[in-house]
Structure formats: structure tokens, C-alpha cells
C-alpha positions in Angstrom: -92.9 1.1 -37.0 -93.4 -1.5 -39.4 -90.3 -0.8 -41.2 -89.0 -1.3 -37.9 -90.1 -4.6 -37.2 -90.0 -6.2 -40.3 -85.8 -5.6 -40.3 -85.8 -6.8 -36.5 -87.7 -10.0 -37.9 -85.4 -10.1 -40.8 -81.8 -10.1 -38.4 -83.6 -12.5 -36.5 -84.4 -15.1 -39.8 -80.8 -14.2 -41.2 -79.1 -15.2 -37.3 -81.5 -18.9 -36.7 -80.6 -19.3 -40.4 -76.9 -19.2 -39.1 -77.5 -20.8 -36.3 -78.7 -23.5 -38.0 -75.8 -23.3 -40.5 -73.0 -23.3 -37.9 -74.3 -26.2 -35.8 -74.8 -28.6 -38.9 -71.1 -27.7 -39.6 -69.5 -28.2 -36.5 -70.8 -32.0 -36.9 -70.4 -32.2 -40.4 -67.2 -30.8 -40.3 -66.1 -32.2 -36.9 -62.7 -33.5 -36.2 -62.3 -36.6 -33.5 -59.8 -36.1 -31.1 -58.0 -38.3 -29.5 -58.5 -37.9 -25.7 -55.0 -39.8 -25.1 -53.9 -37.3 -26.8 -55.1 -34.3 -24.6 -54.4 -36.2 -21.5 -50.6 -36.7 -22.3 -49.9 -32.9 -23.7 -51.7 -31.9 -20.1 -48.7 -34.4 -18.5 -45.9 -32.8 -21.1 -44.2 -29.6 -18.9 -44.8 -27.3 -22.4 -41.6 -25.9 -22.9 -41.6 -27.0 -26.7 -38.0 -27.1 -26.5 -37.5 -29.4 -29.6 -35.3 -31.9 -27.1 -37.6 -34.5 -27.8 -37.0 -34.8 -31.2 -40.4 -33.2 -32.2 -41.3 -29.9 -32.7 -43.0 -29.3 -29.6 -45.2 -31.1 -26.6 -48.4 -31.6 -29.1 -46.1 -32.9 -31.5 -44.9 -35.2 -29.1 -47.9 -35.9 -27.3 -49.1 -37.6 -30.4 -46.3 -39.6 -31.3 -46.4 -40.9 -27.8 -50.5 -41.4 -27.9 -49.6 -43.2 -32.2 -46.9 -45.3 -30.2 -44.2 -43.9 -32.2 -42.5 -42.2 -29.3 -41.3 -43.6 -26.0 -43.1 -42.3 -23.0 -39.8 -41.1 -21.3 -39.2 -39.3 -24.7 -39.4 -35.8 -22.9 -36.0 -34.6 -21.4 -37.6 -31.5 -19.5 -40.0 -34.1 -17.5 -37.7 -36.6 -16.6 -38.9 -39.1 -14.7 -41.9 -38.1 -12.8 -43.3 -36.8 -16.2 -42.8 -40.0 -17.6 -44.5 -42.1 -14.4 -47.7 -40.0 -15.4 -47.8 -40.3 -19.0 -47.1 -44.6 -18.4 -50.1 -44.5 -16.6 -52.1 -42.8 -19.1 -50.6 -45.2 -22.1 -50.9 -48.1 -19.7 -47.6 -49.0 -20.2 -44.1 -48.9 -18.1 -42.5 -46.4 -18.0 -38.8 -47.8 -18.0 -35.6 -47.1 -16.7 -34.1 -43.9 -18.0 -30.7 -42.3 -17.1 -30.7 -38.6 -16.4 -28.3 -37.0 -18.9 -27.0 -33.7 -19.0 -24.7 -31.5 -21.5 -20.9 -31.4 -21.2 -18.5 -29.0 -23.1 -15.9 -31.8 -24.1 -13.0 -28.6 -23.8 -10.8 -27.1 -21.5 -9.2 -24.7 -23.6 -9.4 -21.2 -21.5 -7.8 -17.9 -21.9 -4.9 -19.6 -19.8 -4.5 -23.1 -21.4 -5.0 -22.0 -25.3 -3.1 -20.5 -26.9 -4.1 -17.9 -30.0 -3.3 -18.0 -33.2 -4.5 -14.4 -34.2 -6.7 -11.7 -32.6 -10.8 -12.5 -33.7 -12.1 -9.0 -33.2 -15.1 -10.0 -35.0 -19.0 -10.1 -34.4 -19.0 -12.7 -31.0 -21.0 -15.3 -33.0 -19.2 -19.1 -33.2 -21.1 -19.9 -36.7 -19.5 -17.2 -38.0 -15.9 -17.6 -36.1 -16.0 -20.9 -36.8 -15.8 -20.4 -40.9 -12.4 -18.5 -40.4 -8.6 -19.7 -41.1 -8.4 -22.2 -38.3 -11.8 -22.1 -37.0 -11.1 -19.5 -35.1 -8.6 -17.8 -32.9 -7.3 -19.9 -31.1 -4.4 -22.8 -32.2 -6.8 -25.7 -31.4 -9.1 -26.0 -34.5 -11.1 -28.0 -32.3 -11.8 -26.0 -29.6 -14.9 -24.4 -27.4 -14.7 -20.8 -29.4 -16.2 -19.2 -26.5 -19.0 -16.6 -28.1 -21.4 -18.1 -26.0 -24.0 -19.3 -29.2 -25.0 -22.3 -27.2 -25.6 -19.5 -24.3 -28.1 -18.0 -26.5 -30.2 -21.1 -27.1 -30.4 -22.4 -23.9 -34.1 -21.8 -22.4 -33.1 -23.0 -19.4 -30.0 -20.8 -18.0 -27.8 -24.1 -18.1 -24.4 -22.6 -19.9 -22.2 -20.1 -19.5 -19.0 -19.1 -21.0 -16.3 -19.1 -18.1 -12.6 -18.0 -19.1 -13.5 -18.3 -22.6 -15.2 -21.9 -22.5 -18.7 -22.8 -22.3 -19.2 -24.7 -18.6 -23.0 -26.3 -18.5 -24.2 -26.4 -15.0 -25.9 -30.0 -14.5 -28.8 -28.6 -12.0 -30.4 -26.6 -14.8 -29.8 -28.9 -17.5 -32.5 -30.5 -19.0 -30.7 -32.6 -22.0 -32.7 -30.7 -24.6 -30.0 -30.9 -26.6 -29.9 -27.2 -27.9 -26.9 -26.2 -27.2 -25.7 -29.3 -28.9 -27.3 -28.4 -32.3 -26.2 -25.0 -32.1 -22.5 -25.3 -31.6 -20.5 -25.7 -35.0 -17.0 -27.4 -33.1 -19.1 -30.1 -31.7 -17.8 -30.2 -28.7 -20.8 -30.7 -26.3 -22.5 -34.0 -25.6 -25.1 -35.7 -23.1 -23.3 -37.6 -20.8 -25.1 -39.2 -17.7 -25.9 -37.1 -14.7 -23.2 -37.1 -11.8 -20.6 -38.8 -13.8 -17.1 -37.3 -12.4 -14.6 -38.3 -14.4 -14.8 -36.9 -18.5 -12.7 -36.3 -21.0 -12.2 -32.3 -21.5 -10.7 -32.4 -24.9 -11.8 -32.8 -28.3 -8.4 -32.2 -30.2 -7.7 -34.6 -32.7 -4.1 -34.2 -33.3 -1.3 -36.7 -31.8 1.6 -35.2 -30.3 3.4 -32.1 -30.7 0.6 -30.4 -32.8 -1.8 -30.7 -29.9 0.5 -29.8 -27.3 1.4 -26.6 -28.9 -1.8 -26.0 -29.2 -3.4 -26.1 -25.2 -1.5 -26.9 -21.9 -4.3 -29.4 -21.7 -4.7 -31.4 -24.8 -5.3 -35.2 -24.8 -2.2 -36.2 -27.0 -3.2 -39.8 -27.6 -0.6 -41.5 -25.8 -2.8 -44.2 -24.4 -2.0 -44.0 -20.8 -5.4 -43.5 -19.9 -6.7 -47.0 -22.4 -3.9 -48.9 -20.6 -4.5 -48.0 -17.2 -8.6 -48.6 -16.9 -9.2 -52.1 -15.9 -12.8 -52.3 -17.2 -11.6 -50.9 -20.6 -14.0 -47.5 -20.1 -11.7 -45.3 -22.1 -10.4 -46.0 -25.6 -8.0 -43.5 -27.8 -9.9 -43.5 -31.0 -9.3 -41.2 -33.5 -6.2 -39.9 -31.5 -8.4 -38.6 -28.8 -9.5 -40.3 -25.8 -13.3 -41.8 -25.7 -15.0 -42.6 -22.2 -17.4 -45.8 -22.1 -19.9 -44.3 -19.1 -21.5 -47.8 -19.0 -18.3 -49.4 -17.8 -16.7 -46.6 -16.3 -17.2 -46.6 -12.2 -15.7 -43.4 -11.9 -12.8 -44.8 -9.7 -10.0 -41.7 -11.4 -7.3 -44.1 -12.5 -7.7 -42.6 -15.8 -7.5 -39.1 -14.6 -4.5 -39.6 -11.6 -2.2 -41.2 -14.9 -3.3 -38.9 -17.7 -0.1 -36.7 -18.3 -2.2 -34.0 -19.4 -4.3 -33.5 -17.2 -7.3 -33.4 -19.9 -9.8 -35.5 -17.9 -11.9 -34.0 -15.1 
């Protein structure tokens, strides 16, 4: 019996002793935190897509409660996210301009042409290291493997006849699809916009023709028709202003090729 008790007396010194130990720690050792902090990550929709430019919702959540990142920073949230996390900074929230992806191609099975069979693995990092940059004529080109499909949390893209065709409901402008394709041919452009340019090809002429039914071949129409001087050939392929373009489709009735939407 007493050997008994002297080891349940003994657990009990060793667990106070601990006790003890633990709570000194935990305010010794006690780390402040920032309850603007806490009370933007609750606002942030926790997808930790990386849109943001962070690496996640925490990540962002501090910049934003530091002041290093704008409070309309998140893409997922849009605007109503950003209303709450203004009022939590104390600080307006802005204007901001929904934006969604757009696959700056329209080279399908029927509009361009192939330079050689890929029967490869369907991956456009990997297609896009071969002669050409893949299959088809246009070195420029949507490949069409559907890698941006992949990356997209958010069910936004598909590959349709061979092109990638981002549908603006689910978009959320994080931007992965972007980072993933190799041909950089997908931007943000501003929500509802109707009239865009669905080429990326960068060759004048012949070269482009031969290569899709629908390439821009930088004839300038499209530069000398606007009369707000929205669209500009640079680089042999058309460019649209969106802040001076009022989507009135001169651009797009006079464009021989057809190439914007």
C-alpha cells in the first residue's frame, strides 16, 4: 500500500511540476498576434489559390494587415470580400474591375493547320519544347493538352476543338492558368468585354495565313478603323486598349480575318 501511494504522490509532483513548467512557457514563450490579422484571414474565401500574389490567404492576410497589400488584393473575393476587409483596415475599399482569363487563340482542329502528327504524352510543357512548338503551323498557338485545365481549381477552362475556351462565370482571375501555359497565350481582360483579339501569331503576311484560317496578319485595318485608337498592331499582331475600347465592333466588322471576337 505504501508503495502504492508514494508513486501516486510521485505522478502527481512530476504532473504540477509540469504544470507549472508548461504555463511559465506559454507566457515566456508567447507569440503576439495580430488580431487584424485573424479578422482579415476570417474575411479571405481560403482557397489559397496563389492569385493574389502570395502564397496563400494567411500569407495575404498579413500583407494586407502590414499594409503591403491592397485590400481588393484577393481575385476569389472580389468585391464583397474586399467591402469587408475595408472595414476591418478602416480604409476604402476602391474601385476594382472584375477581370477574367481569355485564351488570346482561335486556332481549332478546323482553322490550324498541322505541321506533323504530336502523338506524344498530352502535356503542353512538354509539346511546347518540340520543332515548332508543337503540331500545329502556328508556333504561337493554344496547343490544346489542356495543362491550364489541370490547374484550374475553379472548373473555368476547357479545351473545345483543340483550344482552351475559359468560361467567365467561373473565373476567378487567379491567374493559374496563366502561369501554367508555356505559349502565353491567356491573359486577364475585364469582365464582359465583347470584342478581343483571338490571335497571338506574330508573323506578317503569308507566314501567318498559311498557318490558320484566322490569323491577325498585321494589316492595320483594325488600328485605322477604331476612332478612339483602342487597337494598335504592335509587334505584327493586333493589341486591344480595354480602357478606350467601347466595344462598338468596328474593329471586328473590318478585320479581314476574322481574328477578333
Amino acid at each position: 500500500m505504501q508503495i502504492i501511494i508514494s508513486s501516486v504522490v510521485l505522478v502527481s509532483l512530476i504532473a504540477l511540476i509540469i504544470g507549472i513548467f508548461l504555463g511559465i512557457s506559454s507566457v515566456v514563450f508567447k507569440v503576439e498576434v495580430d488580431e487584424k490579422v485573424v479578422k482579415v484571414r476570417e474575411c479571405l474565401p481560403g482557397n489559397n489559390c496563389g492569385g493574389c500574389g502570395y502564397a496563400g490567404c494567411d500569407a495575404l492576410a498579413e500583407a494586407i494587415a502590414k499594409g503591403e497589400a491592397a485590400v481588393n488584393q484577393c481575385p476569389v473575393g472580389g468585391a464583397s470580400v474586399a467591402a469587408k476587409i475595408s472595414e476591418v483596415m478602416g480604409v476604402s475599399a476602391g474601385e476594382s474591375v472584375k477581370e477574367v482569363a481569355f485564351v488570346h487563340c482561335d486556332g481549332t482542329c478546323v482553322n490550324a493547320d498541322k505541321a506533323y502528327e504530336y502523338n506524344g504524352v498530352k502535356d503542353c510543357r512538354l509539346a511546347a519544347s518540340l520543332p515548332n512548338a508543337g503540331e500545329k503551323k502556328c508556333s504561337y498557338a493554344c496547343l490544346g493538352y489542356g495543362t491550364c485545365v489541370e490547374v484550374c481549381k475553379f472548373d473555368a477552362i476547357h479545351i473545345v476543338d483543340g483550344v482552351a475556351k475559359v468560361d467567365e462565370e467561373k473565373c476567378v482571375a487567379c491567374k493559374a492558368c496563366i502561369n501554367a501555359c508555356p505559349m502565353k497565350v491567356i491573359e486577364l481582360v475585364p469582365y464582359g468585354k465583347k470584342h478581343k483579339v483571338t490571335c497571338s501569331n506574330r508573323d506578317k503576311g503569308k507566314p501567318a495565313m498559311d498557318a490558320c484560317k484566322v490569323s491577325c496578319i498585321a494589316c492595320g485595318m483594325c488600328e485605322r478603323t477604331c476612332t478612339k485608337s483602342a487597337i494598335k498592331v504592335t509587334g505584327n499582331i493586333a493589341i486591344m486598349d480595354f480602357d478606350k475600347c467601347d466595344d462598338c465592333g468596328d474593329c471586328a466588322a473590318k478585320c479581314p480575318r476574322k481574328c477578333i471576337s
